[in-house]
C-alpha positions as CSV (number, residue, x, y, z in Angstrom):
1,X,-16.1,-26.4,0.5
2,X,-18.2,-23.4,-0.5
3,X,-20.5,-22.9,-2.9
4,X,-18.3,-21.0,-5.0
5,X,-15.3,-23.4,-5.2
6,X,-18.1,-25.7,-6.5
7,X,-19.5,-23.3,-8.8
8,X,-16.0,-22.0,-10.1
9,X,-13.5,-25.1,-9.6
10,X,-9.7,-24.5,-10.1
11,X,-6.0,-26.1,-9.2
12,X,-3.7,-23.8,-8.5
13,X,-1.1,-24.9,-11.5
14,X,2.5,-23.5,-11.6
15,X,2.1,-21.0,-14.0
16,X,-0.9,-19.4,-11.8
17,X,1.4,-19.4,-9.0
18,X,4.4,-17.7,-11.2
19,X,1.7,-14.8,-12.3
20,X,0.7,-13.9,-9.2
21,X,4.4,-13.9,-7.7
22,X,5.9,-11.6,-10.3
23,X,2.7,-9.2,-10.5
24,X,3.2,-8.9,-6.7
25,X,6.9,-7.5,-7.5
26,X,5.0,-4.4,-8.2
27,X,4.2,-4.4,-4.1
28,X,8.2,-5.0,-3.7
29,X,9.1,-1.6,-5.1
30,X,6.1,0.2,-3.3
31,X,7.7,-1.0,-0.2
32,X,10.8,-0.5,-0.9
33,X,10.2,3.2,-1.2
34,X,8.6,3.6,1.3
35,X,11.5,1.9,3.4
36,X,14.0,3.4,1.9
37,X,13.2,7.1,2.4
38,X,13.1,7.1,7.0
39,X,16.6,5.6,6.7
40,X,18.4,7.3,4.0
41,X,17.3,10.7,5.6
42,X,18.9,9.8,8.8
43,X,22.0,9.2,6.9
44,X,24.2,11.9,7.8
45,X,26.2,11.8,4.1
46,X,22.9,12.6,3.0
47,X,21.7,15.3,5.4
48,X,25.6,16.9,4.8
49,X,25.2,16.4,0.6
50,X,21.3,18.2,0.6
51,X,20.3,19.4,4.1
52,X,23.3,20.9,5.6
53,X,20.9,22.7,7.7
54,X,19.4,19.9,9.3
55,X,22.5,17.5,10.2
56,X,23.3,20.6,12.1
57,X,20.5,20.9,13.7
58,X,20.6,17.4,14.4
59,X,23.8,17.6,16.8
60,X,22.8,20.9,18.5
61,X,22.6,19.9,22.3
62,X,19.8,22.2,23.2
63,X,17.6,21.5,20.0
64,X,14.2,20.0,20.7
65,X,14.1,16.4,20.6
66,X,11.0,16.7,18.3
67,X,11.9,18.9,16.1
68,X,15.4,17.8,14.9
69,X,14.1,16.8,11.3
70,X,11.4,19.6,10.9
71,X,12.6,20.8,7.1
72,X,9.8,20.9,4.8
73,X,12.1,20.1,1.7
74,X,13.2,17.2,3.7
75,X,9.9,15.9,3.8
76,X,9.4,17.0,0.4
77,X,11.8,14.4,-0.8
78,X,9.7,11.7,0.8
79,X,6.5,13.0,-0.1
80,X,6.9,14.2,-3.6
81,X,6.9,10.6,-4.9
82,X,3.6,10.0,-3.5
83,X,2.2,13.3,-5.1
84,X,3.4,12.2,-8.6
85,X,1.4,8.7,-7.7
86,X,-1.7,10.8,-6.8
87,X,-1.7,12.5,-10.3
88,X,-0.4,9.6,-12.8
89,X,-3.5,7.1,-11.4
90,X,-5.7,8.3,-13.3
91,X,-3.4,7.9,-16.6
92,X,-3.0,4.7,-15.5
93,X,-6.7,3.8,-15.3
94,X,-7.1,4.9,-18.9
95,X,-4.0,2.6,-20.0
96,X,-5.1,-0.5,-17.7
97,X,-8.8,0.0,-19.0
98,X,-7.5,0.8,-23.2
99,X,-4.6,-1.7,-23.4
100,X,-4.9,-4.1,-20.4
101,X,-3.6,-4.9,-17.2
102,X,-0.2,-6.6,-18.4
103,X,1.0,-3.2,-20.4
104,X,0.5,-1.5,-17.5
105,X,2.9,-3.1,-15.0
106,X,5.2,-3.0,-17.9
107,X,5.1,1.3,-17.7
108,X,5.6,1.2,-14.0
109,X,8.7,-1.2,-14.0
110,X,10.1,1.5,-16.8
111,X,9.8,4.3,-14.7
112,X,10.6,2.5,-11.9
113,X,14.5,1.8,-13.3
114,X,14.4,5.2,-14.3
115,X,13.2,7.2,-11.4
116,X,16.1,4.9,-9.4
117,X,18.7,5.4,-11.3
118,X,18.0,9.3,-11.4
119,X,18.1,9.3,-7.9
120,X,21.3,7.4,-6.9
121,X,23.1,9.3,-9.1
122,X,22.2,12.8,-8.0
123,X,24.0,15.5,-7.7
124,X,21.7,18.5,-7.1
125,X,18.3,18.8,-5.4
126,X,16.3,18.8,-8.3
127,X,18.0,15.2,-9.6
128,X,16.6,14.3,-6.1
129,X,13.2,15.5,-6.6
130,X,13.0,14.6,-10.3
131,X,14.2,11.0,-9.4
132,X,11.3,10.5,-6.4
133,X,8.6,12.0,-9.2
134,X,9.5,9.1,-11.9
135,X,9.1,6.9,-9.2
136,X,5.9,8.4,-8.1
137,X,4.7,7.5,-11.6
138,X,6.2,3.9,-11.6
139,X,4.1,3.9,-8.1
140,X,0.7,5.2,-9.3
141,X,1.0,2.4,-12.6
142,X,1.7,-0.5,-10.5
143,X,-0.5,0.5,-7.8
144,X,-3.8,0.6,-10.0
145,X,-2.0,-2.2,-11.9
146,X,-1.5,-4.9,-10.0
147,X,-3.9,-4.8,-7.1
148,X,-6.7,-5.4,-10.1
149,X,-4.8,-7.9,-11.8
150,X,-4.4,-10.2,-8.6
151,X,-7.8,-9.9,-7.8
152,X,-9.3,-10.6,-11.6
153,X,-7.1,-14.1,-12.0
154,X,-7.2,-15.2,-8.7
155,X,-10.0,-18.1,-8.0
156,X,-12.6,-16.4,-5.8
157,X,-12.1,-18.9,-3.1
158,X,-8.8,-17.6,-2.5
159,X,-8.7,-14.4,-3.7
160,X,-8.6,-12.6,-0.4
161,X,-5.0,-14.4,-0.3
162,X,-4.0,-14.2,-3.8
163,X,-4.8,-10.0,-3.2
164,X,-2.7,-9.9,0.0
165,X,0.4,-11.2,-2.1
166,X,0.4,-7.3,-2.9
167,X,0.7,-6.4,0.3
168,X,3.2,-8.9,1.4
169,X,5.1,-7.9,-1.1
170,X,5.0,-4.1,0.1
171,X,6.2,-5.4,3.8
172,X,9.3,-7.5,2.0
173,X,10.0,-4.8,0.7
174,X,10.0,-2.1,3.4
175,X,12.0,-5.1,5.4
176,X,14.3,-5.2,2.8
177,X,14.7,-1.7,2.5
178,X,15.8,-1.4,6.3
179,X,18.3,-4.2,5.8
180,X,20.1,-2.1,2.8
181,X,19.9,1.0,4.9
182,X,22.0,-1.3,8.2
183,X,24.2,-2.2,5.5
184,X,24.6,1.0,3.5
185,X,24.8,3.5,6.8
186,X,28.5,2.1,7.2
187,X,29.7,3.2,3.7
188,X,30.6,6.7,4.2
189,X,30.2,8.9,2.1
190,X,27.8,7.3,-0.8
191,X,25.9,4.6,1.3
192,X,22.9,6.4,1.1
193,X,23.4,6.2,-3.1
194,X,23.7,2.7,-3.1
195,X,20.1,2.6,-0.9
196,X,18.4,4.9,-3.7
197,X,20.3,2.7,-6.2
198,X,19.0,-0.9,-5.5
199,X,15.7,0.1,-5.9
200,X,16.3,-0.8,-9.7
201,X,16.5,-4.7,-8.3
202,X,12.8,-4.9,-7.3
203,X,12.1,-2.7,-10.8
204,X,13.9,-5.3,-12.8
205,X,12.0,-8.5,-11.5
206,X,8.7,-6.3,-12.1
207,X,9.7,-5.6,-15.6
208,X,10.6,-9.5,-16.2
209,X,7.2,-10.0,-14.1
210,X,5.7,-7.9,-16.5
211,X,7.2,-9.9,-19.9
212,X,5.8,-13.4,-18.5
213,X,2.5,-12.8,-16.9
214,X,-0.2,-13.6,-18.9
215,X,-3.3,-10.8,-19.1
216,X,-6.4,-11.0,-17.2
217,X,-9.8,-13.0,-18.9
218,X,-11.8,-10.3,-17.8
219,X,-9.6,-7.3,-19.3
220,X,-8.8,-9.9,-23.0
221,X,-13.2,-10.4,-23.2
222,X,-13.7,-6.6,-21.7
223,X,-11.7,-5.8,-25.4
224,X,-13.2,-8.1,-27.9
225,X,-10.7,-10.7,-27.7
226,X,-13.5,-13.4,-26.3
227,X,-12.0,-16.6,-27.4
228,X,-8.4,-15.6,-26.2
229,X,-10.0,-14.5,-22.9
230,X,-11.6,-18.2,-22.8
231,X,-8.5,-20.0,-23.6
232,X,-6.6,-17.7,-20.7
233,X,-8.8,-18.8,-18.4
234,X,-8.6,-22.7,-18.8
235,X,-4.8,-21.5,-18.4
236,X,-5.0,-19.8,-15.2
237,X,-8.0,-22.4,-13.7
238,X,-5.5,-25.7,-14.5
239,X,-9.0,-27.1,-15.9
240,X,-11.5,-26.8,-18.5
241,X,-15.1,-26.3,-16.5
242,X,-14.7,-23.0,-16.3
243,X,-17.8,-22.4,-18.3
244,X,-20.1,-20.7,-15.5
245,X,-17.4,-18.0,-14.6
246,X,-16.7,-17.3,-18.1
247,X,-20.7,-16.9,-18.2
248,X,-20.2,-14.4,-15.7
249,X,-17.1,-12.3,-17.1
250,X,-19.2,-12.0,-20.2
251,X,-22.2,-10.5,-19.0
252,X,-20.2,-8.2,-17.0
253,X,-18.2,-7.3,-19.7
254,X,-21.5,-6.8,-21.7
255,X,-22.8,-4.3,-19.2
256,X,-19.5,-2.8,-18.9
257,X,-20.0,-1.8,-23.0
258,X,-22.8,-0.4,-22.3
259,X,-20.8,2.3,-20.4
260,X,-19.9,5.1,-22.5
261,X,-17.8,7.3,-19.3
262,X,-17.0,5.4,-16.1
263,X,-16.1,8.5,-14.4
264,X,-19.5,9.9,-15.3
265,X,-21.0,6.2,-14.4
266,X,-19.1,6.7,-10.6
267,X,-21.5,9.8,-9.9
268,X,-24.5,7.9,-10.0
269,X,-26.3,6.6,-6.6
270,X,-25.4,2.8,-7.4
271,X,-21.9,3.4,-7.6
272,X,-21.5,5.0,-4.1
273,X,-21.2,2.1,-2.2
274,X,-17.7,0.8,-3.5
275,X,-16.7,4.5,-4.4
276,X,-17.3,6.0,-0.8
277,X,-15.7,2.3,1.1
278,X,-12.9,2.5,-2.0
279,X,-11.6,6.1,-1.0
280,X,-12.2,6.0,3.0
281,X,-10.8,2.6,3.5
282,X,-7.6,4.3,1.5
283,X,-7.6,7.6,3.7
284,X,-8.1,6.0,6.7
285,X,-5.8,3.6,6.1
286,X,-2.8,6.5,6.0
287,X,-4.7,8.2,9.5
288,X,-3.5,5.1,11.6
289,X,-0.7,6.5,11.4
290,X,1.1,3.8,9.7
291,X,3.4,5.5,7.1
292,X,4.2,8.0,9.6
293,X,5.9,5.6,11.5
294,X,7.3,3.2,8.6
295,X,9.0,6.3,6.9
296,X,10.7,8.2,9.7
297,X,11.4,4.6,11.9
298,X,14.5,5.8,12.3
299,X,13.9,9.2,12.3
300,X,11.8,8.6,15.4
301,X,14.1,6.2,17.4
302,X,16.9,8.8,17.0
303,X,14.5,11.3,18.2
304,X,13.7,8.8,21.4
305,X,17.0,8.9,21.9
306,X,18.6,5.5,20.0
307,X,21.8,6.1,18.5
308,X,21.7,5.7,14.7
309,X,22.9,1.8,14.3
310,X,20.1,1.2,17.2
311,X,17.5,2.6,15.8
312,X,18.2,1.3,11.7
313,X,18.4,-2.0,13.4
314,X,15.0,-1.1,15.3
315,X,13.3,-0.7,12.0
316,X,14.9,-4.3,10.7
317,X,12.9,-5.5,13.6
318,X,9.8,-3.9,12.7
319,X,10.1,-4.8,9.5
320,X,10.1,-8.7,10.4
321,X,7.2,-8.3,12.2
322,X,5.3,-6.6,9.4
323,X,6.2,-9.3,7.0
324,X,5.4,-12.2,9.4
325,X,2.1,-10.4,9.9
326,X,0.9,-10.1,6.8
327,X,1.3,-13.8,6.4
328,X,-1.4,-13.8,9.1
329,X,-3.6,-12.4,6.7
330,X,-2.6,-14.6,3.7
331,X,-4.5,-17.4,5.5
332,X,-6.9,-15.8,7.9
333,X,-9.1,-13.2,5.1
334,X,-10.8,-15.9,3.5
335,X,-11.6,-17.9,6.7
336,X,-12.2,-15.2,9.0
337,X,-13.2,-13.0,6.8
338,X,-12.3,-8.8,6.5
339,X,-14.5,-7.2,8.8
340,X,-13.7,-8.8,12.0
341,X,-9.4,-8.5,11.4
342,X,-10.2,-4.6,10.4
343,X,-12.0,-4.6,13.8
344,X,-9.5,-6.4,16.0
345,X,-6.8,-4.2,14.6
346,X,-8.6,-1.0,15.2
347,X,-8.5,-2.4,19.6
348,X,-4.6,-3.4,19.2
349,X,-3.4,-0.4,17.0
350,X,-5.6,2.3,20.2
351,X,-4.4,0.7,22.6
352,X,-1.2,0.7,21.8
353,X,-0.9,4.0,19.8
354,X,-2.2,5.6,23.0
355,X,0.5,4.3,25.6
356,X,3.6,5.1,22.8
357,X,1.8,8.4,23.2
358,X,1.5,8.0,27.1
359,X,5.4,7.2,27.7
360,X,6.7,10.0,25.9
361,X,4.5,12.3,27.3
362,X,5.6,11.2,30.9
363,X,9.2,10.1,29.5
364,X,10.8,12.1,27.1
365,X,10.8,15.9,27.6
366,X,12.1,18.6,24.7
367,X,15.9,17.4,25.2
368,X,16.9,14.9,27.0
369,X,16.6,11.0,26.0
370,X,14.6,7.8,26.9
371,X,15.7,5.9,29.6
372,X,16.9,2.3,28.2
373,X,13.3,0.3,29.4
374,X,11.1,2.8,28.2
375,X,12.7,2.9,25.3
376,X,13.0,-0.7,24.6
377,X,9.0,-1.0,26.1
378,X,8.2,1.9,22.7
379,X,10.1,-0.8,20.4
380,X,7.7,-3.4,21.9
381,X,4.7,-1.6,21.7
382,X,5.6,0.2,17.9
383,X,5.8,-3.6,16.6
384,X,2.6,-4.8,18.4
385,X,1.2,-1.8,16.3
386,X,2.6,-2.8,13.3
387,X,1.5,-6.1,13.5
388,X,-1.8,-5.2,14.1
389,X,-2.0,-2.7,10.7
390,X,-0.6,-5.8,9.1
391,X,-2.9,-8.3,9.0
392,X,-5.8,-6.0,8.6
393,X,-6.0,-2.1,7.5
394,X,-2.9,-2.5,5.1
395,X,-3.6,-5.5,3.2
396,X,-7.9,-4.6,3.3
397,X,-7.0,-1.2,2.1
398,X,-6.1,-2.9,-1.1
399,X,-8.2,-5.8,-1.8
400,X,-11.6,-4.6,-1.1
401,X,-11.3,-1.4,-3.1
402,X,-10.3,-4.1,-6.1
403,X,-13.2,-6.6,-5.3
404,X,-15.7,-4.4,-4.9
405,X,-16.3,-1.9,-8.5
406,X,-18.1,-3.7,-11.0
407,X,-16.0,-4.1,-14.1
408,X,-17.8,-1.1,-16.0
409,X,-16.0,1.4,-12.8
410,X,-13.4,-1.1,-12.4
411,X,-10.3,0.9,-13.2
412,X,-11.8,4.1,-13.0
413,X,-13.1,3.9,-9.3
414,X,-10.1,2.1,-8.5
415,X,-7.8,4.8,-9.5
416,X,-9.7,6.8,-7.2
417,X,-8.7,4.8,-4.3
418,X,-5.3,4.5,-5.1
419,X,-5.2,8.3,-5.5
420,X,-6.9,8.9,-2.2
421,X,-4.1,6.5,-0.9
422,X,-1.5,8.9,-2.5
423,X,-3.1,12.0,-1.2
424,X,-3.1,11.5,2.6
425,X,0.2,9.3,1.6
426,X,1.8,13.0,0.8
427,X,0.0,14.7,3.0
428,X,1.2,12.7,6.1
429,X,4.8,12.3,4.8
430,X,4.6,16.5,4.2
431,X,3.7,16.8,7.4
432,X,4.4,14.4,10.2
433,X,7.6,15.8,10.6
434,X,6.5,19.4,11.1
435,X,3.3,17.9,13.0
436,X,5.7,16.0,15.7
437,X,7.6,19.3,16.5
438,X,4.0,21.1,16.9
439,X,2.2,18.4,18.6
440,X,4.7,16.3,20.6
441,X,3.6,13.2,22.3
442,X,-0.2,13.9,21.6
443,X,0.6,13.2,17.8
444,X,-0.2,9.8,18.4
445,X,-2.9,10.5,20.7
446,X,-3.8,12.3,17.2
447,X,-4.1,9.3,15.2
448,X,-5.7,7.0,18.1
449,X,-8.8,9.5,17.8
450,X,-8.7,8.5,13.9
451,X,-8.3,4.7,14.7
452,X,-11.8,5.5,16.7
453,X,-13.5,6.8,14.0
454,X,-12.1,3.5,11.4
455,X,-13.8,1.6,13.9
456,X,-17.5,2.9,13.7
457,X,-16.2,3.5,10.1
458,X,-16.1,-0.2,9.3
459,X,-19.3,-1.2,12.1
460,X,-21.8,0.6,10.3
461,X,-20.6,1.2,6.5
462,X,-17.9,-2.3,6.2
463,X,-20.0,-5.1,4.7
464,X,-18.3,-8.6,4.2
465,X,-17.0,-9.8,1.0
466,X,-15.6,-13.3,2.0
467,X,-16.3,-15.9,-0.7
468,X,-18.7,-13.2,-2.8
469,X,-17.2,-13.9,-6.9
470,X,-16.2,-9.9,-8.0
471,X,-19.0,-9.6,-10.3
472,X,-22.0,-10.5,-8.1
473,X,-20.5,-7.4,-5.3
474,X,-24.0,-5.7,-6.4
475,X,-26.9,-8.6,-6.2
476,X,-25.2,-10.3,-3.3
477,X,-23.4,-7.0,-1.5
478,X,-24.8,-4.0,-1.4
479,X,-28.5,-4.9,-2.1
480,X,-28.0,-6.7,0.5
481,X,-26.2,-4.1,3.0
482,X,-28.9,-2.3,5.6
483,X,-27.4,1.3,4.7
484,X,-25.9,0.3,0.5
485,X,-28.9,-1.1,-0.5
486,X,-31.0,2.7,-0.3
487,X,-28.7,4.1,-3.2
488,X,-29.0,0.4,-5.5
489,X,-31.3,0.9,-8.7
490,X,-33.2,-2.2,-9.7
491,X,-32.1,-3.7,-13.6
């Protein structure tokens, strides 16, 4: 038992274990987005109702193999939710800072509904566009939202875990994504509007997450309302010695007052450390390549020559893996701890990003198709990737961005790594299409060179935050940490 679980006991009651389940719904819809997307726009109803140009493209016997999608407005539809996130994050820090974490899931689940009932009902290319920007709001809510709210309830003993429930939640929901697109592909000619559609399921258990939950201790003290903040927290702990972290939420909350702009606060030296790890961990995490692969999964298999049932059920498949993978990480971050799985993963995801490349570089010329082995052997190798990025850079992108801010930067630094996450979200979905046609094959080598540079990334700038309570990152992290501690002031 550490010293912490001593120091800060708690059960894990039912109402806890409700919280952090619905709050995680918030994850759901993120990943059912960015599920939905790679298989609607193989959908050839789709391509026929708003890309004529491209379905045509698509059956062309000489076209190049790579470059059947390449249609910016294509990849505008998946990207322009992502660009919406990137600019409503920092609207959502001021709500989730002014009016509390609980409000703010609320306003995602709303625009959620809305941005997915927009979209399945489309008729014209800017419902389309319109739809994926509400969306992109209800995304760039819940995503500052809910990552802090996990982290701020959950016992410090387990909140590694409690923080990954986020990203399990994202990898349910991509899975269940690709299981709607199987299902929906068949349904000619509106399947893909009944994809688009049932994103308002995940939106409607957010909402209901978002009526129940209770509000975070730190966020009820961090506005005045001390003794509700004290009563919340016997709630959430299942006991009443909680009087040493309530000690602790207090003082930070009484530093935190002393701030008069957080954004201003981020400039300084001291707040470097989490702001520079906070946006890198976030950039990087979209330059593994990741997205790329879990938005155009079937986009890709087509283009390595799977026929379209084959390669929707290919992303089912990867979609298992990423959700069994992420359990991984729900019980290995707080015993192993998040520096050693970001560094195994960066080994498994070269490795294998680098032979994918190899294959179709020796394999796959401009038009004709895999043969059936090597085909199957990039199926294998794409979900030894994925499992890899799930147990590590996805889930650690989120949580140690939200452990790491002391509360006065809490929600301002953290909106800017969930926009830094949305930027090189929308820059890869922009591009990857138009990038494959340019670059081939080596477009993975492309990312492997990036998965080098997370590596040294994480050696030299990483440091551990296993078991370390979220308002002691400073004293017992970075003053600590042989490059952070140079830019720490002294009280």
């Amino acid at each position: 038992m550490t010293v912490e679980s001593n120091l800060y006991p708690s059960r894990i009651t039912v109402y806890v274990l409700t919280c952090w389940l619905l709050a995680a719904c918030g994850g759901l819809m993120f990943g059912y987005d960015i599920g939905i997307s790679g298989g609607v726009t193989a959908m050839d109803d789709f391509l026929i109702e708003f890309f004529p140009k491209v379905h045509e493209r698509k059956f062309h016997v000489k076209e190049n193999n790579y470059c059947k999608y390449d249609d910016q407005y294509l990849q505008l539809f998946t990207s322009s939710l992502y660009l919406s996130a990137l600019l409503f994050s920092f609207a959502a820090s001021s709500i989730c800072s002014k009016y509390g974490r609980k409000p703010t899931i609320l306003v995602a689940s709303v625009f959620f509904l809305a941005g997915s009932g927009l979209s399945a009902g489309a008729k014209y290319m800017w419902m389309l566009i319109v739809g994926r920007i509400l969306l992109g709001v209800g995304v760039g809510f819940g995503n500052e939202a809910v990552p802090l709210f996990l982290s701020e309830i959950a016992p410090v003993q387990h909140r590694g875990a409690v923080n990954i429930l986020f990203q399990l939640f994202v990898t349910i929901g991509i899975f269940f994504a690709n299981l709607v697109n199987y299902g929906t592909s068949r349904l000619h000619p509106w399947g893909w509007r009944i994809s688009l559609g049932v994103a308002g399921l995940p939106a409607v258990f957010l909402l209901i997450g978002g009526l129940v939950i209770t509000e975070t201790p730190t966020s009820l003290v961090e506005r005045g309302q001390e003794a509700k903040g004290r009563e919340t927290l016997v709630k959430i702990r299942g006991l009443d010695r909680i009087d040493a972290e309530f000690e602790q939420i207090k003082t930070a909350c009484e530093i935190a007052e002393r701030c008069e702009n957080p954004y201003k606060e981020l400039m300084k030296p001291a707040s470097r450390p989490p702001l520079v790890i906070g946006m890198f961990l976030q950039m990087l995490q979209q330059f593994t390549g990741i997205n790329a692969i879990m938005f155009y999964a079937p986009v890709l298999f087509q283009t390595v020559g799977f026929k379209n049932d084959a390669s929707l059920l290919s992303s089912i498949i990867i979609g298992l893996v990423n959700v069994f993978s992420t359990l991984v990480s729900v019980y290995a971050v707080d015993k192993v701890g998040r520096r050693k799985l970001l560094l195994q993963a960066c080994v498994q995801m070269l490795i294998t990003q680098c032979a994918i490349g190899g294959i179709l570089l020796a394999k796959l010329g401009a038009t004709n198709s895999l043969e059936k082995g090597p085909a199957a052997v990039v199926v294998v190798l794409v979900c030894l990737y994925v499992m890899s990025f799930a147990w590590s850079w996805g889930p650690l992108g989120w949580l140690i961005p939200s452990e790491t801010f002391p509360l006065e930067t809490r929600t301002a630094g953290f909106a800017f790594a969930v926009s830094s996450n949305m930027l090189f979200t929308f820059l890869i979905a922009q591009v990857f299409l138009s990038m494959m046609c340019a670059m081939r094959a080596w477009i993975f080598f492309f990312f492997g060179a990036w998965i080098v540079i997370m590596g040294l990334f994480v050696i030299f700038l990483v440091p551990e935050t296993k078991n370390v309570p979220i308002d002691a990152m400073n004293e017992r992290v970075w003053k600590q940490h042989p490059v952070w501690k140079r830019f720490m002031t002294h009280d």
